[in-house]
MARBA-3410 file (N, C-alpha, C, O; in Angstrom, 1 decimal):
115
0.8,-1.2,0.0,0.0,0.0,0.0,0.9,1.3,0.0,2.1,1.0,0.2 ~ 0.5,2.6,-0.2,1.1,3.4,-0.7,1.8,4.0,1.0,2.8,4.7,1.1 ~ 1.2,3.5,1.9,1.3,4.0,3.3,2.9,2.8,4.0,3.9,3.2,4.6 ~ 2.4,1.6,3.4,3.5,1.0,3.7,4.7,1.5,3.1,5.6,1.6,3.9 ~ 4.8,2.0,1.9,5.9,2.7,0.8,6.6,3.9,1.4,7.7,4.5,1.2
5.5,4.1,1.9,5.7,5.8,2.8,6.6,5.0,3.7,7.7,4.9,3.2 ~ 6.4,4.7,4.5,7.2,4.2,5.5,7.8,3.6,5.6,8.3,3.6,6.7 ~ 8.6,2.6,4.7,10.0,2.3,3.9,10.6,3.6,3.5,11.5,4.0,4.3 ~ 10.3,4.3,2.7,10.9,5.6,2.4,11.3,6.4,3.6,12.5,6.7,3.7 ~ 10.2,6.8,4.5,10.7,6.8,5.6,12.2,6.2,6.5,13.1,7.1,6.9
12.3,4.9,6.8,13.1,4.4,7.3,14.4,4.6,6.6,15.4,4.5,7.2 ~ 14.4,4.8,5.3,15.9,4.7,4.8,15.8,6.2,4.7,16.2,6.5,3.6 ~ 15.3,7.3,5.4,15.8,8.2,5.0,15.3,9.5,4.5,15.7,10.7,4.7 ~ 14.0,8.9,3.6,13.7,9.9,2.6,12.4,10.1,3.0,11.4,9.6,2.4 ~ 12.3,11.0,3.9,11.3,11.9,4.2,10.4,12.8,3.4,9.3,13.3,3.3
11.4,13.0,3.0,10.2,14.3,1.7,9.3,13.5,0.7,8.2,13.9,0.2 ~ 10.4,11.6,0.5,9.3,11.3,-0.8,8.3,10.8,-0.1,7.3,10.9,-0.7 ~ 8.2,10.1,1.7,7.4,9.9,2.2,6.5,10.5,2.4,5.4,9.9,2.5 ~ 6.6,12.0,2.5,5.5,12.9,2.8,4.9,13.5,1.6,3.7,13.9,1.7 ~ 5.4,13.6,0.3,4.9,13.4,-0.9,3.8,11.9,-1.6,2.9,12.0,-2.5
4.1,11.1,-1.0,3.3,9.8,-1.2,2.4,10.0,-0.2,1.5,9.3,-0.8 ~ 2.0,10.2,0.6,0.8,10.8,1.9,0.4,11.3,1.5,-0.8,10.9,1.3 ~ 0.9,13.0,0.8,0.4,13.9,0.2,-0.7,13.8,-0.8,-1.9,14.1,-0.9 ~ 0.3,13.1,-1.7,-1.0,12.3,-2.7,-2.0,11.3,-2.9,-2.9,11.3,-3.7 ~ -1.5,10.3,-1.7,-3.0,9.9,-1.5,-4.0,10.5,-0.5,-5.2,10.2,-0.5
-3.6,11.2,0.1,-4.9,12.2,0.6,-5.6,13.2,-0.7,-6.7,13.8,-0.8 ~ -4.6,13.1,-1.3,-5.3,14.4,-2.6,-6.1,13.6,-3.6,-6.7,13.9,-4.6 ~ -5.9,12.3,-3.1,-6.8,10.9,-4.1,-7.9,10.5,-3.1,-8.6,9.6,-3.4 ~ -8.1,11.2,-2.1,-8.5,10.8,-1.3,-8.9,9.7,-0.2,-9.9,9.2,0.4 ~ -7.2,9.5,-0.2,-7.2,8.4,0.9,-6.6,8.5,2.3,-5.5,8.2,2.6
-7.4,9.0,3.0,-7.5,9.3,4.3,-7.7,8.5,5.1,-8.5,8.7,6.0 ~ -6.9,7.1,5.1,-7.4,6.1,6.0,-6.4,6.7,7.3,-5.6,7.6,7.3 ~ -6.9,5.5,8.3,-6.3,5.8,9.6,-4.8,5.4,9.7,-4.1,6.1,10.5 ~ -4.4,4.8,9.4,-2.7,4.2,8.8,-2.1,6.1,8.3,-1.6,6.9,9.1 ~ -2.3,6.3,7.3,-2.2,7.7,6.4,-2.2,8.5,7.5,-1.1,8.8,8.0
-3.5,9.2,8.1,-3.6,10.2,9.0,-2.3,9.7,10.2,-1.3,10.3,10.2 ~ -2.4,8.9,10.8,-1.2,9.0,11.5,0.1,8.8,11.8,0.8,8.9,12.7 ~ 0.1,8.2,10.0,2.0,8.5,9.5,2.1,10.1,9.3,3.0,10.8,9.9 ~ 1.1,10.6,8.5,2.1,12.0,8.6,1.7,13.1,9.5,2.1,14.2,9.6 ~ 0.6,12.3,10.3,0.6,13.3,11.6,2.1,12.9,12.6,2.6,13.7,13.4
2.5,11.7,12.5,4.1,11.4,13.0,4.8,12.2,12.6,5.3,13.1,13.3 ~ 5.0,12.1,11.2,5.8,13.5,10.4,5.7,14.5,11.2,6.5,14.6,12.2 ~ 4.7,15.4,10.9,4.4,16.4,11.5,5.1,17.0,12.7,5.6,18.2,12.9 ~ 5.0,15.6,13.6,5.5,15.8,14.9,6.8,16.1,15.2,7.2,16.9,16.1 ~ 7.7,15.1,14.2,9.0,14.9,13.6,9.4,16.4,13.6,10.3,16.9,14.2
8.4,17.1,12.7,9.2,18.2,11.8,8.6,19.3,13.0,8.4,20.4,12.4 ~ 8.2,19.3,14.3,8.2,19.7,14.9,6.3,21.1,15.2,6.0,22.0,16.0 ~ 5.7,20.3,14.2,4.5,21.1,14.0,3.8,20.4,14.4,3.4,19.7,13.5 ~ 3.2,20.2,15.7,2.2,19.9,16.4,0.7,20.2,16.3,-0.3,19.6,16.7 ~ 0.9,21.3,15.6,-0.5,22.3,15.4,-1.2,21.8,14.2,-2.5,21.9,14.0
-0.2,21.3,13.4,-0.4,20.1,12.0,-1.0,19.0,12.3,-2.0,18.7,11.7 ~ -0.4,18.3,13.2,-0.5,16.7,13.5,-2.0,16.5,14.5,-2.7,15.4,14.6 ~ -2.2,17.8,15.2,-3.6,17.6,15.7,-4.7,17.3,15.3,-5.4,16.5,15.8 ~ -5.3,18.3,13.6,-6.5,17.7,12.9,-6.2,16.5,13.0,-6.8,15.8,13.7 ~ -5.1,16.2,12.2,-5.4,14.8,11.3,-5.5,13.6,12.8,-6.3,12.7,12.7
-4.7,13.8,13.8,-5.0,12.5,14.7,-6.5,12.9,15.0,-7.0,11.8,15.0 ~ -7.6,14.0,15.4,-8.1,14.0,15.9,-9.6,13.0,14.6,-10.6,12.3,14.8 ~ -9.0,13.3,13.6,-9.9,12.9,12.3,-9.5,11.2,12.5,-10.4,10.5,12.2 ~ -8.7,10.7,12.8,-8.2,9.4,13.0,-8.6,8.6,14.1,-9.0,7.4,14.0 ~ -8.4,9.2,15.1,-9.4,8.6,16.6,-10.7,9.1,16.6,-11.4,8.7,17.5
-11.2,9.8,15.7,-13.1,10.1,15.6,-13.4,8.3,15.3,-14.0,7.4,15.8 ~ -12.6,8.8,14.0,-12.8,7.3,12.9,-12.7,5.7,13.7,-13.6,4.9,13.9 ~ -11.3,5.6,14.0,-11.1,4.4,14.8,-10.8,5.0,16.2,-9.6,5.3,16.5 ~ -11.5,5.1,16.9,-11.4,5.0,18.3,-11.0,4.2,19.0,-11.0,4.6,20.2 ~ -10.6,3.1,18.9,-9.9,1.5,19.7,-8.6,1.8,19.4,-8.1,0.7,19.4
-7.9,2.6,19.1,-6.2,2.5,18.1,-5.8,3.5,19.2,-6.0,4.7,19.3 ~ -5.0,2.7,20.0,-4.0,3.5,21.1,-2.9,4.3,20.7,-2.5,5.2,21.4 ~ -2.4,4.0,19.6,-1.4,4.8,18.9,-1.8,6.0,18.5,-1.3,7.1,18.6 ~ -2.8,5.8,18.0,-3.9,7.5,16.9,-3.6,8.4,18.6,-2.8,9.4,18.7 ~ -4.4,7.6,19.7,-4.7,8.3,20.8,-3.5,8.9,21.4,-3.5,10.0,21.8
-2.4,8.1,21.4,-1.1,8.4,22.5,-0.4,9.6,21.6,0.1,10.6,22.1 ~ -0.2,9.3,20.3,0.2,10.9,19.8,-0.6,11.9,19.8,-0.2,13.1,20.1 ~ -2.1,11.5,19.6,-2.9,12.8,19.7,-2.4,13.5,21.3,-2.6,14.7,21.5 ~ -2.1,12.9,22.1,-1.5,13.4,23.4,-0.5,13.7,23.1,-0.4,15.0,23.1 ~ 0.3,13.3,22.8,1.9,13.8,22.5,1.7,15.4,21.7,2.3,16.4,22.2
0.9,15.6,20.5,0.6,16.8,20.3,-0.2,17.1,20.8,0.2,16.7,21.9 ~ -0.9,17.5,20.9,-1.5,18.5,22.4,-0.6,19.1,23.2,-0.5,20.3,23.4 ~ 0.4,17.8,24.2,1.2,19.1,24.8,1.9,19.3,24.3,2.7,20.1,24.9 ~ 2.3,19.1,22.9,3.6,20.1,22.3,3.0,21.6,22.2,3.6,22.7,22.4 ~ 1.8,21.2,21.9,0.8,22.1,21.7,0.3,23.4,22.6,-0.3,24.4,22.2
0.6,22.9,24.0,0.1,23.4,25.1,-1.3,23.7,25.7,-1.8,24.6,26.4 ~ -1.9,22.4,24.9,-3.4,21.9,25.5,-3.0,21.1,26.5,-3.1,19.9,26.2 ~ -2.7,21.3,27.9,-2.2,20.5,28.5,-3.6,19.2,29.1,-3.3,18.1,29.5 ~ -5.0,19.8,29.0,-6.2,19.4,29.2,-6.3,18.2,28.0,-6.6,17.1,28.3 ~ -6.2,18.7,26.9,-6.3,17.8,26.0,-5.9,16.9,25.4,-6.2,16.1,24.6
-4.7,17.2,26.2,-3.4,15.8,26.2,-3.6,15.0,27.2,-3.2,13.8,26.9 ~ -4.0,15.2,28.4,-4.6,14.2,29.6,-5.6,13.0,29.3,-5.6,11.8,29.5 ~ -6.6,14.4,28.4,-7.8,13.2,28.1,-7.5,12.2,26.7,-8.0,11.1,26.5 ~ -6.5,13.1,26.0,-6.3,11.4,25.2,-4.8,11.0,25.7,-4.2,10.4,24.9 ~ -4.5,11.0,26.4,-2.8,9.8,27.0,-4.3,9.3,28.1,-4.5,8.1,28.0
-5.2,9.9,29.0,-6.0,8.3,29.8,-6.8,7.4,28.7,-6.8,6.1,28.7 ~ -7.2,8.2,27.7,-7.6,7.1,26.6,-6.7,6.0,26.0,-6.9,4.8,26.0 ~ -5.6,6.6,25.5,-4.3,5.6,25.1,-3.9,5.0,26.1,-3.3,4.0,25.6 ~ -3.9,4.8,27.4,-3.4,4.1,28.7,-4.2,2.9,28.8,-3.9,1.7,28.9 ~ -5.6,3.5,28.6,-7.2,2.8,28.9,-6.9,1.9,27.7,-6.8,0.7,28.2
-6.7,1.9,26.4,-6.5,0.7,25.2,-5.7,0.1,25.5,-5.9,-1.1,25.7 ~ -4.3,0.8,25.6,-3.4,0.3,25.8,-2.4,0.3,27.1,-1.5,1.2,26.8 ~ -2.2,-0.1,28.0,-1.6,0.4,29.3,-0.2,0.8,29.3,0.3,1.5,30.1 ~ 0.6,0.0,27.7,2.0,0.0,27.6,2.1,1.1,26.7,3.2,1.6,26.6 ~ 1.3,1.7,26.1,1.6,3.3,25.4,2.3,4.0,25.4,1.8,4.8,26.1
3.1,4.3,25.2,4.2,5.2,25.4,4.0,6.6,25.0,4.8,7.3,25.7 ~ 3.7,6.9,24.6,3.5,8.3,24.3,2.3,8.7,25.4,2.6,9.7,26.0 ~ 1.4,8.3,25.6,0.1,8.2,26.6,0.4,8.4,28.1,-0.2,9.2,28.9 ~ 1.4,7.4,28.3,2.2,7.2,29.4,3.2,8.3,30.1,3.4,8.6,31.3 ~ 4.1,8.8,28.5,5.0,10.0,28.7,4.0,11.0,29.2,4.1,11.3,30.4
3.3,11.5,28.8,2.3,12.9,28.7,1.4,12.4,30.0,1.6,13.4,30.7 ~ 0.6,11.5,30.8,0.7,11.4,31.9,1.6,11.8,33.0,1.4,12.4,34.0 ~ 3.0,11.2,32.6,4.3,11.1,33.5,4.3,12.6,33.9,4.1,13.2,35.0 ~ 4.4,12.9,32.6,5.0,14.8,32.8,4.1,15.3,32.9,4.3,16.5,32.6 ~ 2.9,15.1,33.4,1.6,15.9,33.9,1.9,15.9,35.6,2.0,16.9,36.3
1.9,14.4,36.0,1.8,14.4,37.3,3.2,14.8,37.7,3.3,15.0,38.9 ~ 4.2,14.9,37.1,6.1,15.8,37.7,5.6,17.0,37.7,6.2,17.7,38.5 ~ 4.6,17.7,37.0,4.8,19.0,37.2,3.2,19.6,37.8,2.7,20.7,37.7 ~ 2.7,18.4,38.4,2.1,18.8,39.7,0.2,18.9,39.1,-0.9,19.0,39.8 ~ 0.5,18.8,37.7,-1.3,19.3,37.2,-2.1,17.7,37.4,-3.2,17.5,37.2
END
């Protein structure tokens, strides 16, 4: 699939053709939940959080059981400085998944700094 392609491209390296092959199947309109939350990863990567929020948020509407969609939608948020709205999806990503890591981080660093 063009998502798995992305993400070989990805791993050796080549980020741009990865986010170019995303690019175009969303402009084909393929917005599946795999797609929305590779290049909302991107996103995150390239340090734009404010990017990667639609799209996880359009990805856990869709599949709501997928702890990963959830534990980055946490992850951005607080890059974001919704620190509220990173709570409520890292307890959702915890709640699917208890081993989450990103869900888990954004918990962690919630209760160190006292909120």
């Amino acid at each position: 699939s063009a998502v798995h392609l992305a993400r070989l491209q990805r791993q050796r390296g080549d980020r741009g053709g990865a986010i170019r092959r995303l690019e175009a199947l969303f402009a084909a309109g393929g917005e599946g939940y795999d797609a929305l939350v590779e290049r909302a990863d991107l996103w995150l990567e390239d340090r734009r959080p404010e990017k990667a929020v639609p799209l996880l948020e359009r990805a856990v509407r869709t599949f709501p059981d997928y702890a990963r969609g959830w534990g980055l939608l946490a992850r951005a948020r607080a890059e974001s400085g919704d620190a509220q709205g990173a709570a409520e999806a890292a307890r959702k990503a915890v709640e699917i998944d208890p081993k989450n890591g990103d869900g888990r981080n954004v918990l962690k660093a919630r209760q160190k700094s006292g909120q």
